[in-house]
C-alpha positions as CSV (number, residue, x, y, z in Angstrom):
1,X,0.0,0.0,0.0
2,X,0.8,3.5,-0.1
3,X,1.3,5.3,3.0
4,X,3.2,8.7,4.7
5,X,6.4,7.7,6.5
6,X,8.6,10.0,8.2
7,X,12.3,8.4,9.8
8,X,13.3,11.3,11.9
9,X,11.6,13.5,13.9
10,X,10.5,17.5,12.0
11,X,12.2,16.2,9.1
12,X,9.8,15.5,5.5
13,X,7.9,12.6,5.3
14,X,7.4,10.8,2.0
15,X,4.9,8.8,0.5
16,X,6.0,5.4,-0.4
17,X,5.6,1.4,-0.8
18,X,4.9,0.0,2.4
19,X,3.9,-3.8,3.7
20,X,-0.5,-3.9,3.8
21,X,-1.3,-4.3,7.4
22,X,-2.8,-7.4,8.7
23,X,-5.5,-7.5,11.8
24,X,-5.0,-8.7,14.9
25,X,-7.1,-11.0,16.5
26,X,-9.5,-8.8,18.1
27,X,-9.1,-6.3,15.5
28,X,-9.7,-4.9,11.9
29,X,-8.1,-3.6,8.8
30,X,-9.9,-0.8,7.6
31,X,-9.3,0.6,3.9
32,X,-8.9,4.6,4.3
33,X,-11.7,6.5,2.3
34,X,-10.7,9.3,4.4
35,X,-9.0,10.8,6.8
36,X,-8.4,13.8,8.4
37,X,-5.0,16.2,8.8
38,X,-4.8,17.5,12.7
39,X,-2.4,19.5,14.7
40,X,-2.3,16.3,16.9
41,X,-0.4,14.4,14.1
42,X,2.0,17.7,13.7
43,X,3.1,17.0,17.4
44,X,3.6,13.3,16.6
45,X,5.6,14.7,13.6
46,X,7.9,16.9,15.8
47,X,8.4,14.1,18.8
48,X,6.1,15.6,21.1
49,X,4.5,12.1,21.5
50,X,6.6,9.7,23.4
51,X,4.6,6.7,22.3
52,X,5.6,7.0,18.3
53,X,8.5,5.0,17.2
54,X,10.3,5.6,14.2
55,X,9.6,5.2,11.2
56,X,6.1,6.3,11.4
57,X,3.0,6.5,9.7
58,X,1.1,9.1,11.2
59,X,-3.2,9.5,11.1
60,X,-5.6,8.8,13.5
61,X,-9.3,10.6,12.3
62,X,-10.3,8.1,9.8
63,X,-13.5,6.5,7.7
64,X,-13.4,3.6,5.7
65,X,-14.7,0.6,4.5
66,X,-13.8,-3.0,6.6
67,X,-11.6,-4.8,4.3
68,X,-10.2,-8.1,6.8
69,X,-11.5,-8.9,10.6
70,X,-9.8,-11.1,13.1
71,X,-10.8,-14.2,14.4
72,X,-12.0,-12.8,18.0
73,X,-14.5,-10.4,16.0
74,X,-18.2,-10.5,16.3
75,X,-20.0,-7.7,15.5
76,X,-18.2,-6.4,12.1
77,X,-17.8,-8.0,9.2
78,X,-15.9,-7.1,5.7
79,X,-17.6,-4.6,3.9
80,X,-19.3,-2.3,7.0
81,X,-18.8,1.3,6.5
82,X,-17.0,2.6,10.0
83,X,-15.3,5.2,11.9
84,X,-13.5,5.0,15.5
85,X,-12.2,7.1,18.1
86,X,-8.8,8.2,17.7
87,X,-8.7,6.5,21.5
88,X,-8.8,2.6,20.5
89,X,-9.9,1.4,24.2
90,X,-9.1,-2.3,25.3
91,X,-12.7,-3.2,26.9
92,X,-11.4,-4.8,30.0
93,X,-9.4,-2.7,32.0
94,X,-11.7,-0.3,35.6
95,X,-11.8,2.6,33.6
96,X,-13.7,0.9,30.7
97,X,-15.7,-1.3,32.7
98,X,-16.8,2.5,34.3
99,X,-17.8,3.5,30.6
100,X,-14.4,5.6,30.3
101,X,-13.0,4.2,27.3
102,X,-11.7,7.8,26.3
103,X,-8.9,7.1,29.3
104,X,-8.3,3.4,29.2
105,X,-5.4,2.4,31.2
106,X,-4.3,0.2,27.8
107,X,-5.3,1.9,25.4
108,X,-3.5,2.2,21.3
109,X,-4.3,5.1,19.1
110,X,-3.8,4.9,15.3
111,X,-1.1,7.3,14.4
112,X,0.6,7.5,17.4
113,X,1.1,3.4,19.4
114,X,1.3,2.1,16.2
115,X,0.7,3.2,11.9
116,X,-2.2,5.5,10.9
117,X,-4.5,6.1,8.8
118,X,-2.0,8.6,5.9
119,X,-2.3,5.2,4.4
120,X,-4.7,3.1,2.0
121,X,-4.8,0.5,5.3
122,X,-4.8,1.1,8.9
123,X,-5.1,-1.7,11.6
124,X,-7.6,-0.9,14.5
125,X,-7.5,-2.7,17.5
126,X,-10.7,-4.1,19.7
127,X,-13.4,-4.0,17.1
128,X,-16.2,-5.2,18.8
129,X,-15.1,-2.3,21.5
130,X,-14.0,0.7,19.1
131,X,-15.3,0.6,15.6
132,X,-18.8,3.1,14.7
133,X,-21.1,2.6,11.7
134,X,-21.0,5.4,9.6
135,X,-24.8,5.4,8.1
136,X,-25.1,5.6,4.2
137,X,-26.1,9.2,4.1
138,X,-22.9,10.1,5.7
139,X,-20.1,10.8,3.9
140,X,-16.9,9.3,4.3
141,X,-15.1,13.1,4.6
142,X,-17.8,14.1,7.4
143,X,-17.0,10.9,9.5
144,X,-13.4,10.9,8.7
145,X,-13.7,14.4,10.9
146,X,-15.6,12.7,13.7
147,X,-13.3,10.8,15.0
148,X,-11.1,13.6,17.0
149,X,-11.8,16.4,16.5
150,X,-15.4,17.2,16.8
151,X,-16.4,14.4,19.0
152,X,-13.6,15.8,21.2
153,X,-15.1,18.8,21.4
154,X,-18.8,17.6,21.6
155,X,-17.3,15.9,24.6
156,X,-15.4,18.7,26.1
157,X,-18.6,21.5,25.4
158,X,-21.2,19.1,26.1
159,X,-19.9,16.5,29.1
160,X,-16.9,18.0,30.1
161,X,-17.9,21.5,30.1
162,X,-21.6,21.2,30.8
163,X,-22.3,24.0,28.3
164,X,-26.2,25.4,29.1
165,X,-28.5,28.0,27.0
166,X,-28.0,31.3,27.9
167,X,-24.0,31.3,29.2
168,X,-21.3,32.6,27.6
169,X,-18.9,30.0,26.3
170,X,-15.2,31.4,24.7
171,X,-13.2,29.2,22.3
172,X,-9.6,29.9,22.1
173,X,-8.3,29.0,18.4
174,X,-10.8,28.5,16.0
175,X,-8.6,25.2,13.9
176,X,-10.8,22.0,13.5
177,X,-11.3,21.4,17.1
178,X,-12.0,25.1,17.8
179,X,-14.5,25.3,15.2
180,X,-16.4,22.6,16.1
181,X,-16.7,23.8,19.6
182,X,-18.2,27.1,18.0
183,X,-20.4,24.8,16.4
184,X,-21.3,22.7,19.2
185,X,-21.9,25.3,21.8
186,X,-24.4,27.8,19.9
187,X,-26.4,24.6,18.9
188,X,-26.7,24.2,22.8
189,X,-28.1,27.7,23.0
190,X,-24.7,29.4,24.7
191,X,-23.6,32.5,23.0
192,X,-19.8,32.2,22.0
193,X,-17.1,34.1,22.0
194,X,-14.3,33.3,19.5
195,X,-10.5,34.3,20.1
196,X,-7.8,33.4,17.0
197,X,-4.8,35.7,15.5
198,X,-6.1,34.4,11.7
199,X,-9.6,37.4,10.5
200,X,-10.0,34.0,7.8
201,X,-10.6,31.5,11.1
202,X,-12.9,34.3,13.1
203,X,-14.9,34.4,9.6
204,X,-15.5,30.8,9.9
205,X,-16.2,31.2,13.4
206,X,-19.1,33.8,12.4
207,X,-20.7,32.1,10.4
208,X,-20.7,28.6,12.9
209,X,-22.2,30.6,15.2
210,X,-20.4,32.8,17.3
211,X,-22.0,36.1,18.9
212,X,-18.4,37.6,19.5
213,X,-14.9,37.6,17.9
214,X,-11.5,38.5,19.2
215,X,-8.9,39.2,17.0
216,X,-5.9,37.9,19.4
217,X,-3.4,39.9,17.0
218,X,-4.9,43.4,17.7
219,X,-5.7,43.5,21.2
220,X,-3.1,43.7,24.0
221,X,-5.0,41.1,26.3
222,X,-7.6,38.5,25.2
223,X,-8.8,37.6,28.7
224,X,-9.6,41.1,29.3
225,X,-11.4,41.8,26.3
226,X,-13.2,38.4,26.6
227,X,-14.5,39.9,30.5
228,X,-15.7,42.8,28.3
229,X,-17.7,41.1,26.0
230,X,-18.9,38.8,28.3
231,X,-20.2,41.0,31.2
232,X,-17.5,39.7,33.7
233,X,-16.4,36.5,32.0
234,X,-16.6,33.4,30.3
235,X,-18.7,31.0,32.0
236,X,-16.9,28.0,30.1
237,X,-13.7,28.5,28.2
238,X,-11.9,25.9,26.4
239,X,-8.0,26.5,25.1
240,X,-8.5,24.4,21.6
241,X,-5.4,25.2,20.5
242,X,-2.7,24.3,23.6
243,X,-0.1,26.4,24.6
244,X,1.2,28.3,27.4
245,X,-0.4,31.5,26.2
246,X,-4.3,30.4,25.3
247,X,-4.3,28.2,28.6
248,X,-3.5,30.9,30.6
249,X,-5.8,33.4,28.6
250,X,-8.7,30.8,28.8
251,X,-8.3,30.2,32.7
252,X,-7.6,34.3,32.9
253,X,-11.3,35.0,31.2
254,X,-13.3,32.6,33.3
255,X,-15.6,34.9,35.4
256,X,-16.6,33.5,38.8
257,X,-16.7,29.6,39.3
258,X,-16.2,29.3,35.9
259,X,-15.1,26.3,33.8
260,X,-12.0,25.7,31.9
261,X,-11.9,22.8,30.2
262,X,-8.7,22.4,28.0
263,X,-8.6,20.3,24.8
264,X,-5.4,21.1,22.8
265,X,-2.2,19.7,23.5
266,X,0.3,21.5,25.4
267,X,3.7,20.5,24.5
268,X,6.4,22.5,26.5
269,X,10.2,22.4,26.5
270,X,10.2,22.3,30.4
271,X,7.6,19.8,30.8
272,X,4.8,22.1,32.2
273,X,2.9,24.9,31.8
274,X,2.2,27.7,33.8
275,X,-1.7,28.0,34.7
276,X,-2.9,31.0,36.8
277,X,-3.7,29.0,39.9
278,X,-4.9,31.9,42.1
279,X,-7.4,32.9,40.3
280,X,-8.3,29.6,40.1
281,X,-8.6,29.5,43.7
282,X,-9.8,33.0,44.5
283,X,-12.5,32.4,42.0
284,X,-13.4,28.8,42.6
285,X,-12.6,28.0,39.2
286,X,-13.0,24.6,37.9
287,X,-10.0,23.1,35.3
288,X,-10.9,20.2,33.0
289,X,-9.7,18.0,30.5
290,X,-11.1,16.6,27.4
291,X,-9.7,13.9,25.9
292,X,-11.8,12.4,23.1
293,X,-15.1,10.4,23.2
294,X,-15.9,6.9,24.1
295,X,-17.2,5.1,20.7
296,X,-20.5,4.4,23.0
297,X,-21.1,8.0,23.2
298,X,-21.2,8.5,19.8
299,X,-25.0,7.8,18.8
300,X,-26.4,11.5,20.3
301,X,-23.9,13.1,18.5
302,X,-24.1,11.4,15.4
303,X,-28.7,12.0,15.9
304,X,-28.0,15.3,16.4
305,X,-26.0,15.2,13.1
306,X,-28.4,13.7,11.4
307,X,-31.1,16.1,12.4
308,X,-28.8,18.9,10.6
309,X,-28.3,20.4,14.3
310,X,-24.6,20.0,14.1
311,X,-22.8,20.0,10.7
312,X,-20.0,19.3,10.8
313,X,-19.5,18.7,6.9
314,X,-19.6,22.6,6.5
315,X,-16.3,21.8,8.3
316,X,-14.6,20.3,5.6
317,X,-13.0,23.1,4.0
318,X,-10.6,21.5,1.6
319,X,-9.2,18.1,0.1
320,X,-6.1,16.7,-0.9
321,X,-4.7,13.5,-2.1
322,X,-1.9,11.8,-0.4
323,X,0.7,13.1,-1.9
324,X,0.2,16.8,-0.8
325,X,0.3,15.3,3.1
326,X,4.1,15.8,4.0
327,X,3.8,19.4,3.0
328,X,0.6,19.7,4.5
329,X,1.7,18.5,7.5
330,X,5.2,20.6,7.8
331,X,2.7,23.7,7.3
332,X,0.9,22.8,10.1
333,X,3.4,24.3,12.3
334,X,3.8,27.8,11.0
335,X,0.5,28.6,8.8
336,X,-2.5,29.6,10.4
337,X,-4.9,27.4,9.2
338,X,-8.8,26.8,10.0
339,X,-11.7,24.5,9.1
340,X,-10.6,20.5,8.3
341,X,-8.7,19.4,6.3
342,X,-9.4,15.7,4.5
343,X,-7.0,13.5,2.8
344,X,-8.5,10.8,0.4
345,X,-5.6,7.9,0.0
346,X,-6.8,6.8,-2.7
347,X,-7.6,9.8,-5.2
């Protein structure tokens, strides 16, 4: 098959030849339709994951058809149209038996334990446990997104962060996962606040839903003006981007009690990051984390999708075959890019 493969950490990938991947006995091969390019896989890319082992094959928010099934597999069969949570959970371990698949003490992720999905083939582990029909009148680029980025952030606006008609809810960087926070959180009735450097990514932002923008480029502090807007603050704030500065910026425009919930990574030389702890204390705030969605948890997002509530294909803002990934992916880093975008393997 042909697949992305990088040998050395921040260096270009390439596309080449590689070996078809067989499934394990409790798992699947699925054939990539689609799949989706995240800021996730540019930390894998740049050794911010210390689960990747060289060479790699980077991708983890796929859809696809079921092309082989292991022996141990019951309730998929070649052929199914699926999706799965970049978290493939095990099934077995106290935090699954407790419905918490999205932290499972053994758990694999596709792009990062093991190959992706930049690849006509990826290997999934616990079917029976991880795998999510993808119905007909869903397309393969629409799912494909699922799988982190919006179901991450259905989970972090929705269970995580508890979002309710009426509050005032600010997303910091408006990318994929930012976006479909915006999304998410005026469909629940809250009225948003958007924060991002890029005018193109607060434009999307508009037209998702958001009540307020903040251009993080032309004001001298984005907590502050977020207080403005907001009355006195945020009620929930999520930093979809992760780093130093939007943490503290999300924690910093919390108004009373409020609820940070953070969802982007936060990679940083010295192993930690500074978080404004007292505010947090003098203002009872409440710090969260979000990290993905259980497979089980998928059917009220994917109703509300098909209801037209959420669309997330309005997402999908461009395409590109496989060969435009290892730039794609080196952009990541330094261009300011918004909405999804989905790599077909096979075009």
């Amino acid at each position: 098959m042909r697949a992305v493969v990088f040998e050395r950490y921040g260096e270009p990938a390439e596309v080449r030849e590689v070996a078809d991947p067989t499934p394990a006995e409790h798992g699947v091969v699925v054939r990539v339709e689609a799949t989706g390019l995240c800021r996730s896989d540019w930390h894998g890319w740049m050794g911010h994951d210390p689960d990747i082992t060289l060479p790699h094959v980077p991708g983890h928010e796929l859809a696809g058809v079921v092309e082989a099934v292991g022996a141990r597999v019951t309730g998929w069969r070649s052929g199914d149209r699926v999706t799965v949570p970049f978290v493939c959970a095990c099934g077995s371990c106290p935090s699954c038996a407790a419905g918490d698949q999205q932290v499972c003490e053994r758990q694999t992720q596709p792009g990062f334990t093991h190959w992706g999905s930049f690849a006509q083939y990826v290997a999934l582990d616990h079917a029976d446990v991880n795998l999510v029909a993808v119905p007909d009148a869903l397309s393969f680029a629409t799912a494909a997104s699922l799988g982190c980025r919006f179901a991450t952030a259905f989970r972090a606006v929705v269970a995580q962060g508890r979002a309710a008609a009426g509050e005032w809810v600010a997303v910091h960087g408006c990318g994929g996962v930012g976006l479909s926070a915006v999304m998410i959180a005026a469909a629940s009735g809250a009225r948003v606040v958007a924060v991002d450097v890029s005018p193109g990514a607060l434009d999307l932002a508009r037209k998702f839903g958001a009540a307020e923008c903040v251009d993080a480029s032309r004001v001298g502090d984005t907590a502050e003006a977020v207080r403005e807007l907001t009355g006195g603050g945020a009620h929930l704030s999520l930093d979809a981007l992760g780093s130093p500065v939007t943490c503290a910026a999300s924690v910093n425009g919390l108004r009373r009690r409020g609820r940070h919930v953070q969802v982007g990574l936060l990679p940083s030389p010295t192993g930690s990051t500074p978080v404004p702890m007292a505010r947090v204390i003098g203002l009872e705030l409440e710090l969260l984390g979000s990290h993905g969605m259980a497979a089980h948890a998928y059917p009220e997002m994917l109703e509300l999708v098909r209801a037209g509530v959420l669309r997330p294909d309005l997402l999908v803002t461009s395409t590109i075959p496989l060969d435009a990934v290892p730039a794609a992916l080196a952009g990541m880093g330094t261009a300011g890019g918004s909405g999804v975008t989905v790599i077909e393997p096979w075009s």
